[in-house]
The first five atom37 places (N, CA, C, CB, O) and aatype in JSON, in Angstrom:
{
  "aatype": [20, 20, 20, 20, 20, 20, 20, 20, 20, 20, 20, 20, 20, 20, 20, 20, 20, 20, 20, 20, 20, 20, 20, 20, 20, 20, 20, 20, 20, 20, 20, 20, 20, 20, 20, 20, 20, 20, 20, 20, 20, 20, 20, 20, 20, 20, 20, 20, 20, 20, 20, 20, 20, 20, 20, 20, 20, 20, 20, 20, 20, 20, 20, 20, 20],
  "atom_mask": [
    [1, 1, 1, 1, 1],
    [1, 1, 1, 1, 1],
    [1, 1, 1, 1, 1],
    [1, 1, 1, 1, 1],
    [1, 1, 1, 1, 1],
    [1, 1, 1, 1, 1],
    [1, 1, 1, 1, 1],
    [1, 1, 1, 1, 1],
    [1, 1, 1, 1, 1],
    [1, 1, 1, 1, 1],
    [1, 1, 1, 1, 1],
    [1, 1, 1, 1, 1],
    [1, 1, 1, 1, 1],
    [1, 1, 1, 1, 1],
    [1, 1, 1, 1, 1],
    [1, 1, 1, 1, 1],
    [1, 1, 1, 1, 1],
    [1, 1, 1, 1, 1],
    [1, 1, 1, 1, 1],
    [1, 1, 1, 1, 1],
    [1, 1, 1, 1, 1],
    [1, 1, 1, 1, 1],
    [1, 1, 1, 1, 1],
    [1, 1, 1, 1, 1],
    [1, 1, 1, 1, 1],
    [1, 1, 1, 1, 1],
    [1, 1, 1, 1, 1],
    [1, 1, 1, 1, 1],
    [1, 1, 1, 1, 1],
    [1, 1, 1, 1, 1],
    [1, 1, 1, 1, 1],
    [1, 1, 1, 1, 1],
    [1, 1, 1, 1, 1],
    [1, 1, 1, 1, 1],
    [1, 1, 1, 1, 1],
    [1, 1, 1, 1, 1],
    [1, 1, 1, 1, 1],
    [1, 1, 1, 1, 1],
    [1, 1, 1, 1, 1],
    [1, 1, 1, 1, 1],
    [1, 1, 1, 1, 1],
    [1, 1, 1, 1, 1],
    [1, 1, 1, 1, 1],
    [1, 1, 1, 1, 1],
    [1, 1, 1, 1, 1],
    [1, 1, 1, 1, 1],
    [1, 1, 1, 1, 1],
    [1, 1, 1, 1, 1],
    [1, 1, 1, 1, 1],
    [1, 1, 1, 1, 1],
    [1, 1, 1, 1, 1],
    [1, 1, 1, 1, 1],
    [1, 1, 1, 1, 1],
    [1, 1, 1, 1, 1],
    [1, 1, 1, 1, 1],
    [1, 1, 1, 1, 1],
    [1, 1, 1, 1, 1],
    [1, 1, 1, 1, 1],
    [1, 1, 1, 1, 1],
    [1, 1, 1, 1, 1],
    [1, 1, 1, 1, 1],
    [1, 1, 1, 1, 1],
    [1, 1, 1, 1, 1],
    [1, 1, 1, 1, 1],
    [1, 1, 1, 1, 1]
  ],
  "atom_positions": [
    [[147.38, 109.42, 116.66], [146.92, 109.02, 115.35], [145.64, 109.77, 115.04], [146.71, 107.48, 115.26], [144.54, 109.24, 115.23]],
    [[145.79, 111.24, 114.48], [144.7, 111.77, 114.11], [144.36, 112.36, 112.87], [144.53, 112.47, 114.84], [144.16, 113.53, 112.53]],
    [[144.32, 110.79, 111.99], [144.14, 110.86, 110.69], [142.55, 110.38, 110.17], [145.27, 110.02, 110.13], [141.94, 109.59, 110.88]],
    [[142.11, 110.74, 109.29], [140.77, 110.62, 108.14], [140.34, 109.56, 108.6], [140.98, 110.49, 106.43], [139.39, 109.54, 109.38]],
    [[141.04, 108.36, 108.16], [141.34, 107.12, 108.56], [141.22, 106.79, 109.95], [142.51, 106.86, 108.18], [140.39, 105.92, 110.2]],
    [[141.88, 107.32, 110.98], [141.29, 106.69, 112.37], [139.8, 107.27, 112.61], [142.31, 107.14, 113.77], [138.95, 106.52, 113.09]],
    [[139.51, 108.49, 112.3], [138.41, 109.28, 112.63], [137.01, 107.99, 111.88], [138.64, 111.18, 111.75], [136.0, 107.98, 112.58]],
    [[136.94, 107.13, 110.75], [136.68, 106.67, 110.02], [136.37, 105.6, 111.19], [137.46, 106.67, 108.91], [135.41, 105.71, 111.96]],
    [[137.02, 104.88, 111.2], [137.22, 103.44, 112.04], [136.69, 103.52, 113.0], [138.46, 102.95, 112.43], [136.06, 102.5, 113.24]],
    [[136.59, 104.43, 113.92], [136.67, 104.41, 115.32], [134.7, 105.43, 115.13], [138.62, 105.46, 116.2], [133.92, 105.7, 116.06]],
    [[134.58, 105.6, 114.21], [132.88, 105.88, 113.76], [132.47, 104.21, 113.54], [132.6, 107.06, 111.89], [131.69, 103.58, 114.25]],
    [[132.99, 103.85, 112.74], [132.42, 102.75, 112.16], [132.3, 101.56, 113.59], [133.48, 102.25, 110.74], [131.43, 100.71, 113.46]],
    [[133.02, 101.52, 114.71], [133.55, 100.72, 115.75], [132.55, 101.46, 116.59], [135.24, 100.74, 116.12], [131.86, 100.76, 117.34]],
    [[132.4, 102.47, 116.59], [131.22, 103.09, 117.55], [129.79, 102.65, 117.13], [131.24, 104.77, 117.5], [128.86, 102.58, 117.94]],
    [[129.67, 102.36, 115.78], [127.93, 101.63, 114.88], [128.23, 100.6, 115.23], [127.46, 101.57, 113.02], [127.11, 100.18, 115.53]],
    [[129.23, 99.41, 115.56], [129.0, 98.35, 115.38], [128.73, 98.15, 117.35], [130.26, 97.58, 114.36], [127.65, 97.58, 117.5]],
    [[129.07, 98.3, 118.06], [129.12, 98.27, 119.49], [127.98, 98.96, 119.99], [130.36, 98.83, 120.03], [127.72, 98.8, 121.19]],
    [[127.12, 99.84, 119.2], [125.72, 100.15, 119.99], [124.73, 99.32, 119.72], [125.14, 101.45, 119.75], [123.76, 99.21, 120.47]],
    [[124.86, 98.66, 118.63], [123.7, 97.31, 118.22], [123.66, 96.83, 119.27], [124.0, 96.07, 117.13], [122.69, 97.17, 119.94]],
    [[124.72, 95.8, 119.95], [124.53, 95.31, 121.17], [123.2, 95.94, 122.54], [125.99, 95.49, 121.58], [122.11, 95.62, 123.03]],
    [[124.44, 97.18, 122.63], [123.59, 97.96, 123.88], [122.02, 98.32, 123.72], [124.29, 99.43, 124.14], [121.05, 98.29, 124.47]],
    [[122.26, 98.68, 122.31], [120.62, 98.95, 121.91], [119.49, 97.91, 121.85], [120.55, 99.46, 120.55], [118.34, 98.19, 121.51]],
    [[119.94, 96.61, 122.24], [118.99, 95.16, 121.81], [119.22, 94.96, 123.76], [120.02, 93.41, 120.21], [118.15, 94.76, 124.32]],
    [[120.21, 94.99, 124.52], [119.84, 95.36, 125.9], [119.22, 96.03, 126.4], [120.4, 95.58, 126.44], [118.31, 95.62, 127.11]],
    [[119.54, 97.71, 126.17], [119.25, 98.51, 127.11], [117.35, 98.67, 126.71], [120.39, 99.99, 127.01], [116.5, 98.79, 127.59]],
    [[117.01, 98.64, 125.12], [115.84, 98.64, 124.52], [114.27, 97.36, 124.71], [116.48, 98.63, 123.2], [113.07, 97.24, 124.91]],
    [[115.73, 96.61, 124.42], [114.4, 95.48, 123.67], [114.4, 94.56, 124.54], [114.62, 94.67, 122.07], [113.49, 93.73, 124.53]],
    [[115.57, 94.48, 125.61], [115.63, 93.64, 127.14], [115.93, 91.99, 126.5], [113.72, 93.78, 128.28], [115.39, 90.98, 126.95]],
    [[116.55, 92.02, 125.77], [117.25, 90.44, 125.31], [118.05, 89.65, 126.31], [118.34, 90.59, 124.09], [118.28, 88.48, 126.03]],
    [[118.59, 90.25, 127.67], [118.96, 89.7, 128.39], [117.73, 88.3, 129.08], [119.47, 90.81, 129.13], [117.66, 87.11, 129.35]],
    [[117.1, 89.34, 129.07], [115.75, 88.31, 129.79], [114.54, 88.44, 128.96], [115.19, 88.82, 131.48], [113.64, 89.28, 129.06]],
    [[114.68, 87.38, 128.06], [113.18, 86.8, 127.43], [112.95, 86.07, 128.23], [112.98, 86.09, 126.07], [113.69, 85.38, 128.93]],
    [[111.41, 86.18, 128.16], [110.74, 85.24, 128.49], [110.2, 83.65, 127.99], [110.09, 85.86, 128.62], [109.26, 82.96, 128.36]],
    [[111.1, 83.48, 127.12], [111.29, 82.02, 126.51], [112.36, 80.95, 126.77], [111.41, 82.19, 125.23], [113.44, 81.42, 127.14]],
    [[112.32, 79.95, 126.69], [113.17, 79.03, 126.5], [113.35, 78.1, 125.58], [113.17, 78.57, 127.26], [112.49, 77.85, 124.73]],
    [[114.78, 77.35, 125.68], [115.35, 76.84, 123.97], [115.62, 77.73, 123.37], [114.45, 76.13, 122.93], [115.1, 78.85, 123.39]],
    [[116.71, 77.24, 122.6], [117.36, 77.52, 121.37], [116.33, 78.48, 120.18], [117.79, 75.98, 120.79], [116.18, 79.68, 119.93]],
    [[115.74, 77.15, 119.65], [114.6, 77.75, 118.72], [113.53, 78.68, 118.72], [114.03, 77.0, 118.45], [113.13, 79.34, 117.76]],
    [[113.09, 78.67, 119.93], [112.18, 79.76, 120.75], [113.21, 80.86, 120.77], [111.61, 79.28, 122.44], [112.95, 81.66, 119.88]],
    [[114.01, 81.11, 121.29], [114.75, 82.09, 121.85], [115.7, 83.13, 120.34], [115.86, 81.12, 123.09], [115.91, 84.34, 120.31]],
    [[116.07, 82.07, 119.31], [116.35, 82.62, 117.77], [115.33, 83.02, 117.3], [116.86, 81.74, 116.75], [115.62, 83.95, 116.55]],
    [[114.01, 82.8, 117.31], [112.83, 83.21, 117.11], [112.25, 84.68, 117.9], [112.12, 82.04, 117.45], [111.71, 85.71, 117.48]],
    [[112.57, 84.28, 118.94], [111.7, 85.95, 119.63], [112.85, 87.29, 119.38], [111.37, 85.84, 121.93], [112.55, 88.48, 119.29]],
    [[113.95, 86.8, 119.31], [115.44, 87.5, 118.95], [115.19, 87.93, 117.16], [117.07, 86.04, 119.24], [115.48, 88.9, 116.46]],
    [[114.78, 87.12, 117.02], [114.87, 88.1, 115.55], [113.17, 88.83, 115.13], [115.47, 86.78, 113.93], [112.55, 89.45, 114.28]],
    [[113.11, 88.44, 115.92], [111.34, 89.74, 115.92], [112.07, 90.65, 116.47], [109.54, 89.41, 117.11], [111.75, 91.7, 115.92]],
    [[113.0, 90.87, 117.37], [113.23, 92.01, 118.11], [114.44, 92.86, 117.11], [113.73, 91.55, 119.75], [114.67, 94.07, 117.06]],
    [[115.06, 91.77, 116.39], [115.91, 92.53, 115.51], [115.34, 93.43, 113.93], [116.95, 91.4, 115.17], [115.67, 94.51, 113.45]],
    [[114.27, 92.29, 113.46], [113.1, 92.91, 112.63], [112.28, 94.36, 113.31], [111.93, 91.62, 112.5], [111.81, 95.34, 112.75]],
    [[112.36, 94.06, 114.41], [111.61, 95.7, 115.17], [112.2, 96.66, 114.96], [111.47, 95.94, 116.69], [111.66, 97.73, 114.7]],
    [[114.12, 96.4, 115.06], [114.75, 97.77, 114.88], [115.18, 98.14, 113.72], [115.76, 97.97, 115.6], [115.91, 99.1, 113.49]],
    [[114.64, 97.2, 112.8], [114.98, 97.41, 111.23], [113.85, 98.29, 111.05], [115.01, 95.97, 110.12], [114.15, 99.39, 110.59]],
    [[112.5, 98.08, 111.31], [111.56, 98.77, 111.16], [111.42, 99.9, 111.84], [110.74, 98.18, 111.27], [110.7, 100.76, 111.34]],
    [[112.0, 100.13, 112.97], [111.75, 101.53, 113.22], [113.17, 102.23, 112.61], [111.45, 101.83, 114.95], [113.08, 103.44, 112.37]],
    [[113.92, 101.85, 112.45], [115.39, 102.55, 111.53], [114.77, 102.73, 110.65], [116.81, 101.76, 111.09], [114.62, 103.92, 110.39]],
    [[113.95, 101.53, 109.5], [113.43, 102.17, 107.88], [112.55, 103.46, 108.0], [112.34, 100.96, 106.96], [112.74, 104.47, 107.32]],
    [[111.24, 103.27, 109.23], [110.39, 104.21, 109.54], [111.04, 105.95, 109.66], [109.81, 103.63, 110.87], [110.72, 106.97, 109.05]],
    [[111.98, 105.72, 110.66], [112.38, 107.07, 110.9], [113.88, 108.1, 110.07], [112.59, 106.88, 112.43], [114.44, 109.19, 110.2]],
    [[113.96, 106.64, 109.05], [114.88, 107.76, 108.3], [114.4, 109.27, 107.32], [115.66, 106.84, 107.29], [113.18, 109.41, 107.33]],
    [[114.95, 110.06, 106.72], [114.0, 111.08, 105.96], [113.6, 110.71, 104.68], [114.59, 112.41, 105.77], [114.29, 109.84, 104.15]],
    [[112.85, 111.06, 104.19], [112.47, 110.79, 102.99], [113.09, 111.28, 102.32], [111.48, 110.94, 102.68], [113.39, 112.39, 102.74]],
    [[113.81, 110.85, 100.67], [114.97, 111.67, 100.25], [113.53, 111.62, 98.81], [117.11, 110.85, 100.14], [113.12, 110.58, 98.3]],
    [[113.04, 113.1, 98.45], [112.56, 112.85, 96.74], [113.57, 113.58, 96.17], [110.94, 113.48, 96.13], [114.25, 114.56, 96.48]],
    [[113.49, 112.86, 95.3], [114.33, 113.18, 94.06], [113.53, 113.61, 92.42], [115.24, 111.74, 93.89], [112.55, 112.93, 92.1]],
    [[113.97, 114.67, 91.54], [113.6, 115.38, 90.71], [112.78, 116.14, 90.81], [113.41, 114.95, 90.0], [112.46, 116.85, 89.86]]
  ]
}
């Protein structure tokens, strides 16, 4: 199956499966140092806010006109 379409999917299936690895291998979410629920949704989304911010940081600047 080596159509537009699989080439497509199997990109898009490759972005969605490095989020994971990248919040392991990076930001070490296996082992916080917190406990609970609420603590632990809390330090987890600082770490997910981190990679939003360095994704916004390092994309290019596009000017236009």
């Amino acid at each position: 199956m080596d159509t537009k379409e699989y080439v497509e999917l199997t990109n898009h299936r490759v972005g969605i499966e490095g989020l994971p690895s990248v919040f392991r291998r990076k930001y070490n979410v296996d082992n916080m140092p917190v406990r609970g629920e609420v603590r632990s949704k809390f330090y987890f989304g600082f770490k997910v806010l981190a990679t939003d911010a360095e994704r916004l940081l390092n994309r290019p600047l596009i000017v236009t006109g």
